[in-house]
N, C-alpha and C positions, 0 to 999 in steps of 0.2 A: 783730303780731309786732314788740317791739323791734328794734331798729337793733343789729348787731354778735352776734346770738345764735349765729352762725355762725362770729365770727372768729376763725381758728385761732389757739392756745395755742404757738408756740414751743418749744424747747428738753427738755432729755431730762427723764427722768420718775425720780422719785424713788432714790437708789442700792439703799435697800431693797427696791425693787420688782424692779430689773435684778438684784440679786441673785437673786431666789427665781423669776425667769424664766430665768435660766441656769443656773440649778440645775435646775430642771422641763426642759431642754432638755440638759443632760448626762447625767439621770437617766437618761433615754427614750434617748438614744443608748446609752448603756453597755449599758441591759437591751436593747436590739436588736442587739447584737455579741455570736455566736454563739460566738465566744472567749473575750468574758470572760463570758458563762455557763455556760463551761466550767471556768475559772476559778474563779469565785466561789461557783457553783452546786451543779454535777454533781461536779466532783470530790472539793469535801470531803465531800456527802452521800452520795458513794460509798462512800468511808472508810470515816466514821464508824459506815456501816450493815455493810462487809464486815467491817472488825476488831472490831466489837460480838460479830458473831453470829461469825467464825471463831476461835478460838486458835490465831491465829499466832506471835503477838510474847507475851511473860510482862509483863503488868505488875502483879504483885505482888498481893498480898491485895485482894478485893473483886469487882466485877463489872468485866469490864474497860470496860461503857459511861460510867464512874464518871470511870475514869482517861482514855478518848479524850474525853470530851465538851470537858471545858476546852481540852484541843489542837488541836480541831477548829474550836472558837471563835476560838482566836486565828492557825490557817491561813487561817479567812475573812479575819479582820482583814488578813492577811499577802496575800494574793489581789485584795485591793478596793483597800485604802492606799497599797500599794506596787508589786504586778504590776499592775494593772491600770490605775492611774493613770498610772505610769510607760511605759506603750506609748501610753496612748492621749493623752496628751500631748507625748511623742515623735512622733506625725504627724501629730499636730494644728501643731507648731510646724513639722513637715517643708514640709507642705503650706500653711503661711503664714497657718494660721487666728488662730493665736496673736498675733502681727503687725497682721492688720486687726482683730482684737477688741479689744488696746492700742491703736488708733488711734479707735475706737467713743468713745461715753462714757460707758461702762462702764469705771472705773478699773481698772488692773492688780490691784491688790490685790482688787477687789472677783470679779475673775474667780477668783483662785484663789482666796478665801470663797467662790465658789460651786461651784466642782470642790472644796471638801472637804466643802460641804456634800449636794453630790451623793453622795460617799464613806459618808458617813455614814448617809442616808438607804437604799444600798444594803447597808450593814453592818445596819440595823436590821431589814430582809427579810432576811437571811443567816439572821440570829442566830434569829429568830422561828423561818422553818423548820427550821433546823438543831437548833433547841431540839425542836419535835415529834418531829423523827424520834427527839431523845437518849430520849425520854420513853417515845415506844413502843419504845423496846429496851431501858427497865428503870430509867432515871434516877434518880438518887433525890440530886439535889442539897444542899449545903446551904452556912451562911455567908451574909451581906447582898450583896441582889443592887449597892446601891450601889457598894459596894466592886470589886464583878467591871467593874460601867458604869464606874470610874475608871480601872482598869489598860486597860480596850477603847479609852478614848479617850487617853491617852496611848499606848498601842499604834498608835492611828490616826496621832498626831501624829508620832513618830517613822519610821514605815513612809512616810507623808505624805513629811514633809521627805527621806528617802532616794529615795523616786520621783523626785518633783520635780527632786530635785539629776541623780540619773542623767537624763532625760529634756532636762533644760536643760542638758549637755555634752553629751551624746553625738547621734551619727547616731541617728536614728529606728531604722533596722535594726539597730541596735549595741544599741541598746537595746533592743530587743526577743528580742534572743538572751539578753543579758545579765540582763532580766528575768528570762526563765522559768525559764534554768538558777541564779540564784538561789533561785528557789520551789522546785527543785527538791531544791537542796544544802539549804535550813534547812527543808524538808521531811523529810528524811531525817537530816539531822544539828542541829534545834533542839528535840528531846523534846518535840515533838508524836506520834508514834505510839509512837516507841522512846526507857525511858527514859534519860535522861543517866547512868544510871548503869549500864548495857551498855556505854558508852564506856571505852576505857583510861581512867587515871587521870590522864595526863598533858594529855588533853585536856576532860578536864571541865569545870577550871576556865575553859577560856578557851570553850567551847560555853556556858559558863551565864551568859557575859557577851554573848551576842550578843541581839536582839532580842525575836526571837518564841520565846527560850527563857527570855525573864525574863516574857514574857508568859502563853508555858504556862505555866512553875511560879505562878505568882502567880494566874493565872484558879483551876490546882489545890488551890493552897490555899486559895483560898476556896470554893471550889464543892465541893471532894470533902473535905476537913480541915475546913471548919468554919471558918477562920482571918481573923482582923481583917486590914484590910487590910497584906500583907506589905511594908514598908518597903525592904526591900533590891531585891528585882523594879520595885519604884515608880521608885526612884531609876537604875536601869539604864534604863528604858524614858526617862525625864523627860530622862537625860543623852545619849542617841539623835536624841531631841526636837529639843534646842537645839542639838546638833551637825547632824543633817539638815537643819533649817528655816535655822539660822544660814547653811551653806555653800549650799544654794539659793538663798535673797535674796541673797549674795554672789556667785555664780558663773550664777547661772541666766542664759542668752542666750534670746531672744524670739523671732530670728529666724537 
């Protein structure tokens, strides 16, 4: 046995590796919080299965699994990016985890690369199951799925930077109300189940500039229209983006 085969190695291990170990370790908490599989989970697949099969809501010519499915894609998105991120990083920073992980050497930045790539990983199980159930209720999608994966991930980006921002000002429990009754309001008021145009008129225009309704309509145009990807929803979700992500880097406190 050479001499030194033994002598330990020093210092932290590569940032790509701390990345996809804190991703694999955010992943596994998120899916074991009974809330935000509630979240993420149960409740859009509730939806999408009750307003399929009931005629509740009129949404125009077609099957109605046609018109929920795009909006239920982008409630998950809305559910994982933004509520979900946004609590549990709110007491993550409550409870000071946030704090000794920037003190690790694991960089700042590389922590939140890995809470969005946990985000993401969790959106790509959303979407898969939420996809079968669309299909066994009659789906009949169409349009490049490219196009729908770029409006998902700037949907991600924006909904991202809005968490994060709320989460890095606010109390953990402030945030946490103020989560959900968000999810709740662009639930109800972002034409994902009901369309924007039920709404008065005086309010449309400014419901068709908030997030997860640039993101419905644009999953819908391409998924149930057939449509290249829609410029106008892209640039809504893009300018969300850089405003979310901008005032989190800028505002967000650690501890």
């Amino acid at each position: 046995m050479s001499a030194g085969t033994f002598t330990p190695r020093p210092g932290a291990a590569p940032v790509s590796r701390m990345i996809l170990a804190q991703t694999a370790l955010e992943t596994r908490m998120l899916l074991r919080n009974g809330e935000q599989l509630l979240l993420t989970v149960i409740i859009p697949a509730l939806l999408l299965t009750l307003f399929s099969s009931v005629d509740i809501v009129e949404t125009g010519s077609g099957k109605s699994v046609d018109f929920l499915a795009p909006g239920i894609l982008a409630l998950a998105v809305l559910s994982t990016a933004f509520t979900g991120q946004a609590i549990a990083t709110g007491f993550d920073r409550r409870y000071g985890v946030l704090k000794r992980l920037g003190a690790s050497p694991l960089p700042r930045w590389a922590l939140m690369a890995a809470k969005t790539l946990s985000v993401l990983v969790t959106e790509v199980l959303q979407i898969a199951l939420l996809t079968a159930i669309a299909f066994a209720l009659g789906w009949s999608p169409h349009g490049n799925p490219l196009s729908a994966a770029a409006l998902i991930l700037l949907g991600t980006a924006a909904f991202s930077g809005l968490g994060l921002l709320m989460a890095g000002t606010l109390k953990a429990e402030m945030t946490l109300a103020a989560a959900n009754l968000v999810f709740l309001l662009l639930l109800v008021g972002g034409g994902v189940i009901v369309p924007l145009d039920k709404f008065p008129d005086a309010v449309q225009s400014v419901l068709g500039l908030l997030p997860i309704a640039a993101l419905s309509d644009g999953l819908r145009e391409v998924l149930q229209h057939g449509a290249a990807l829609p410029w106008g929803d892209a640039a809504v979700l893009a300018a969300w983006a850089l405003v979310g992500l901008g005032a989190a880097a800028r505002w967000f406190r650690w501890e």
